[in-house]
N, C-alpha and C positions, 0 to 999 in steps of 0.2 A: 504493500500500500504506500510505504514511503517513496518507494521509487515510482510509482504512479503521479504524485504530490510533486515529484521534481523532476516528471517529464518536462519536456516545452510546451506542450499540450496546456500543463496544468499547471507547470510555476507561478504564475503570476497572476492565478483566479481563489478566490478564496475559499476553504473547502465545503463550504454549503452549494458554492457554487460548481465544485466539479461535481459534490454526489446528487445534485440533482442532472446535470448531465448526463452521468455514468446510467442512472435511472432512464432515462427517455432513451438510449442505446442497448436497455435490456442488462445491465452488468448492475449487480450491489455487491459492493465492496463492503460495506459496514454503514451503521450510521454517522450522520456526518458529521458529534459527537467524537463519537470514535477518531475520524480523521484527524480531528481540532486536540486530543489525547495523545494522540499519537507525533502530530507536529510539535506540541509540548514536551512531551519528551526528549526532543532533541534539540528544543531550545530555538524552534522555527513559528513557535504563536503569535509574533508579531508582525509588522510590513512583513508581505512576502515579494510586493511585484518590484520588477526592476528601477535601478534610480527614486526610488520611494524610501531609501532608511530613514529610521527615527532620527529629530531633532539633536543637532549639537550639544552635549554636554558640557555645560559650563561646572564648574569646580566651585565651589561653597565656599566663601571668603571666611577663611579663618584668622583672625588678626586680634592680640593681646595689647594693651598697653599697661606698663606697671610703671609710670610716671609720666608727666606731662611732656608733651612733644615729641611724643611715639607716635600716634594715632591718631590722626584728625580724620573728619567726617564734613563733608559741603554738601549745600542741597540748595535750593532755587524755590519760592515760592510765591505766588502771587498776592498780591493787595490790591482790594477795591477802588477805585478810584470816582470821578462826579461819573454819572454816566454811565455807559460803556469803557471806558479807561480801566486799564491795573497797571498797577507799578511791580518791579519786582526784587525781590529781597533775597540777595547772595550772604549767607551765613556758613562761616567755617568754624567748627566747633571741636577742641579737644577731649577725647570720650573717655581720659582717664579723671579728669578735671571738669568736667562739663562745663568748664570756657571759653566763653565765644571769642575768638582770638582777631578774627577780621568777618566785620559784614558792609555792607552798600548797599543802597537804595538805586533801582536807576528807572526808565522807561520802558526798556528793551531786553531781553535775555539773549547776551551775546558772548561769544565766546573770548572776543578780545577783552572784556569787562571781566570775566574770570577768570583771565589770565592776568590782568593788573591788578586782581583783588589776593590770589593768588601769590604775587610774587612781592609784595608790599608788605603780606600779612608774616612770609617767612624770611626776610630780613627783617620784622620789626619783631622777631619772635626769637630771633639769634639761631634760625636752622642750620645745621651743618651736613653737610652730604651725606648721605646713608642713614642719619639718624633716623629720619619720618617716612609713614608710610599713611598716603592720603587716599581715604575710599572713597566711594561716591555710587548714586547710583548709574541708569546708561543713558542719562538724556544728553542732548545735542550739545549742549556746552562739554558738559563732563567726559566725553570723547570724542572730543576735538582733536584735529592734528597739533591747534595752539597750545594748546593747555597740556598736550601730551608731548611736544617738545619741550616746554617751560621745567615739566618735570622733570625731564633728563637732564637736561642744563642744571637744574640742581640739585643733583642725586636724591632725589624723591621719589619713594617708591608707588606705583598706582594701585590702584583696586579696586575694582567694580562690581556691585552688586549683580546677581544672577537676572536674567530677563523674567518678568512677571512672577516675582518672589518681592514682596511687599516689607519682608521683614528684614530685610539685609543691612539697611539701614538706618538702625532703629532711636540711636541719638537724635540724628538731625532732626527726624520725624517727632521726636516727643517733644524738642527743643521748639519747634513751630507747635505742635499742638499748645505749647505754654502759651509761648505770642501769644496765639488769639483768641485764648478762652481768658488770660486776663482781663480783667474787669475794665482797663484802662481801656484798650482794644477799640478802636472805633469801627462802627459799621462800613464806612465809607470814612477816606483820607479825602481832603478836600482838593488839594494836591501834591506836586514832586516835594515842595519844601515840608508839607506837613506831615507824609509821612517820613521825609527825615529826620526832622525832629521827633517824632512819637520815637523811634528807633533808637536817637541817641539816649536820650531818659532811659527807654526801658531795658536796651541792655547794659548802660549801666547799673540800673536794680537788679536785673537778672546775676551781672558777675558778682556784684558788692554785698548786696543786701540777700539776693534769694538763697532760702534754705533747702535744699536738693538735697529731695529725700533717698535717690541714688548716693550722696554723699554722707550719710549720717547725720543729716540737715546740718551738714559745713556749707556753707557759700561756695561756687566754683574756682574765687578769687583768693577764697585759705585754701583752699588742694595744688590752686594753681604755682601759685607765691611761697606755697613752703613754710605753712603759719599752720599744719594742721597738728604740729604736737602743742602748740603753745596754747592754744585755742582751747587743746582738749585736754589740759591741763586746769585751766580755768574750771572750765566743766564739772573735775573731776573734783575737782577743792569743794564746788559748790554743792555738789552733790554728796560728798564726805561732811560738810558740816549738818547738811540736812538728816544724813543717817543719822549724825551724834545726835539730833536735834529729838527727833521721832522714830526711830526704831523701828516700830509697830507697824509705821506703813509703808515697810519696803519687806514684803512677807518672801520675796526668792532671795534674804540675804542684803549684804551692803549693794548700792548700785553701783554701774560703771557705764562710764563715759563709751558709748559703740563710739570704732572706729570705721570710718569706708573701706571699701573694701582696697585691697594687695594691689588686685590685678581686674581690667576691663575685658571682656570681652566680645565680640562679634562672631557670633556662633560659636561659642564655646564647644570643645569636644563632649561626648556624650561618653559617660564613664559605667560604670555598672550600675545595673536597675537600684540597687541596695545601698549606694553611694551615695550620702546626703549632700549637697547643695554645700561646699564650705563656706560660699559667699553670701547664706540665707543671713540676713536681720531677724528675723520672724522668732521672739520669743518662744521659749518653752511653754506650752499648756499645763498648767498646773491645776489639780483637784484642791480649792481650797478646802478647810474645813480650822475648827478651832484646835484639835491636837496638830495639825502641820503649823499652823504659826505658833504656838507653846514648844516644837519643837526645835525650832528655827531661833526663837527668841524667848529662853526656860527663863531669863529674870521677868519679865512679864507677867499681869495680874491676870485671872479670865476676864474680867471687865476690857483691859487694856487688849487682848487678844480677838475679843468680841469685837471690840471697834477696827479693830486691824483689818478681820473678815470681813466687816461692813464695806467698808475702802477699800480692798481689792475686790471684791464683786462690783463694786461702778465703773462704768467706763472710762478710759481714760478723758483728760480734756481736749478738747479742739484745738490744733492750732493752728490759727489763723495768720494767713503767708501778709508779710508786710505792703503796705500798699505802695502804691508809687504817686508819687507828688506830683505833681504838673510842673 
C-alpha cells in the first residue's frame, strides 16, 4: 500500500483521495483511514504534493539579561491624533531594568527614525561592541536593511521575534499596555507637540517614580543606576523596626525586603514539570489558625495571637501606583 501512496499516480493526491479512486476502478486497498495510519507511520501525514513543504521554521528567541545593557526590546506604537491622524511612538526598553533608555515621538514610522533613535540611544547609554543584544519584533522598520547595518556597525547583536507568535515580545508590549491605560493617557493628542510633551512627563514617572511590580516595586531607574541594594536596605531597616514594633502581625516570621529577580528572560527554557519557578514572588499559602501563630511567636498572649489571626485573614492593602502631575 505504501508503494501505491508513492506511485506518480498517487504522490501528490491525498489518501481519501486515491481510495476513492482505487474504488470506482474496482480495487480496495483498505480504508482510507488505514492509508492516513499507514503514511503516519513513516512520518509522511503531512504536505505530501510537490513544492508544497510546510512553512519555514523560525527558532524561539531565547535571550537572558542579568544586568542592565544586555537586552533591550523596541517596539512602534501608534497615538491618536485630531481626526484621522496618529503619531507614532518609538520606545527602547531595557528588560532587565524595565528602563526606557530612548523613545521619540514622530509623524511617520520610518526606518531612518529608528535608526537615529537607535544609534543616539547606544552612545548615550555607553554600549560597547558585543555587549547588547537588541530584539524586536518583524515589522518594516525592525528589518530594515538601515537599522540592520547600524547594528553591525556597532557590534549589536539582533533578534526577532517568530512571525505570528504574539508573545515574543513581551516587555515592550506591557510597557505600552502601561502608557495607555494610565489614567493620564489622553483619548486623543491634540497634536505633534502635545503628544511630546504627554511622553516627556510620563516616562519620566514611568523611570523615576513607577513601582514595577516585575521589579519588587523598585522603580526601573534603582535597577537601572545601581541603587537597588541601598534602596533595599532602607526597606529592610523599616520593616525590622516594624517587627520589633508588632510581632503578632507578621505571622510567617520576621519580614524581608523581596528582591527582583537575578536574571530576565524571553522564553525562558522549560525545565522539569516538578521544577518550581525560582523567579516566583508568589508567597507561601499558609493555613492560619491560633496554635500556628503561638507557634511562631510562644511569648504571645491568646488575646494577642487572636488578633494576629484576625490581620492575617484580611487582605492585604491596595497600593495605589503614584500619579503623574501635569
Amino acid at each position: 500500500m505504501l508503494d501505491l501512496l508513492h506511485s506518480v499516480r498517487f504522490r501528490d493526491v491525498a489518501p481519501r483521495e486515491a481510495y476513492a479512486t482505487l474504488l470506482e476502478e474496482g480495487a480496495y486497498m483498505g480504508h482510507w483511514r488505514t492509508f492516513y495510519r499507514i503514511l503516519q507511520a513513516n512520518g509522511e501525514s503531512r504536505e505530501r504534493r510537490a513544492g508544497h513543504g510546510s512553512r519555514a521554521r523560525y527558532a524561539t528567541p531565547r535571550l537572558v539579561a542579568r544586568a542592565p545593557g544586555q537586552v533591550w526590546t523596541w517596539d512602534i506604537t501608534m497615538l491618536r491624533g485630531p481626526g484621522r491622524r496618529v503619531f507614532y511612538l518609538y520606545v527602547i526598553l531595557d528588560i532587565f531594568s524595565r528602563y526606557v533608555v530612548g523613545w521619540l515621538v514622530a509623524e511617520h514610522e520610518r526606518e531612518e527614525l529608528a535608526q537615529a533613535l537607535i544609534h543616539r540611544t547606544t552612545l548615550r547609554q555607553g554600549i560597547d561592541p558585543g555587549q547588547l543584544t537588541l530584539h524586536a519584533d518583524r515589522g518594516a522598520a525592525m528589518r530594515s536593511l538601515t537599522v540592520a547595518e547600524l547594528l553591525i556597525e556597532l557590534g549589536v547583536k539582533r533578534s526577532h521575534s517568530r512571525p505570528r507568535v504574539s508573545n515574543d515580545n513581551p516587555y515592550s508590549e506591557a510597557q505600552f499596555k502601561t502608557t495607555k491605560y494610565h489614567a493620564s493617557f489622553p483619548e486623543r493628542f491634540d497634536d505633534l507637540g502635545h503628544a511630546r510633551r504627554f511622553c516627556r512627563g510620563y516616562m519620566s514617572w514611568y523611570n523615576n517614580e513607577h513601582h514595577h511590580v516585575g521589579l519588587a516595586l523598585l522603580t526601573p531607574a534603582t535597577v537601572h543606576h545601581g541603587r537597588t541594594d541601598a534602596v533595599l536596605s532602607t526597606r529592610q531597616r523599616t520593616l525590622d523596626a516594624a517587627w520589633a514594633q508588632h510581632p503578632e502581625r507578621f505571622v510567617n516570621g520576621p519580614p524581608k525586603a523581596p528582591r527582583p529577580p537575578a536574571e530576565v528572560w524571553i522564553n525562558p527554557p522549560k525545565g522539569p514539570p516538578d521544577t518550581p519557578r525560582p523567579t516566583s514572588q508568589e508567597p507561601e499559602k499558609t493555613e492560619f489558625c491560633a496554635s500556628t501563630v503561638r507557634e511562631q511567636h510562644s511569648g504571645l498572649t491568646d488575646d494577642q495571637a487572636a488578633r494576629s489571626l484576625d490581620h492575617a485573614r484580611k487582605p492585604d492593602d491596595l497600593v495605589q501606583p503614584p500619579q503623574l502631575l501635569p
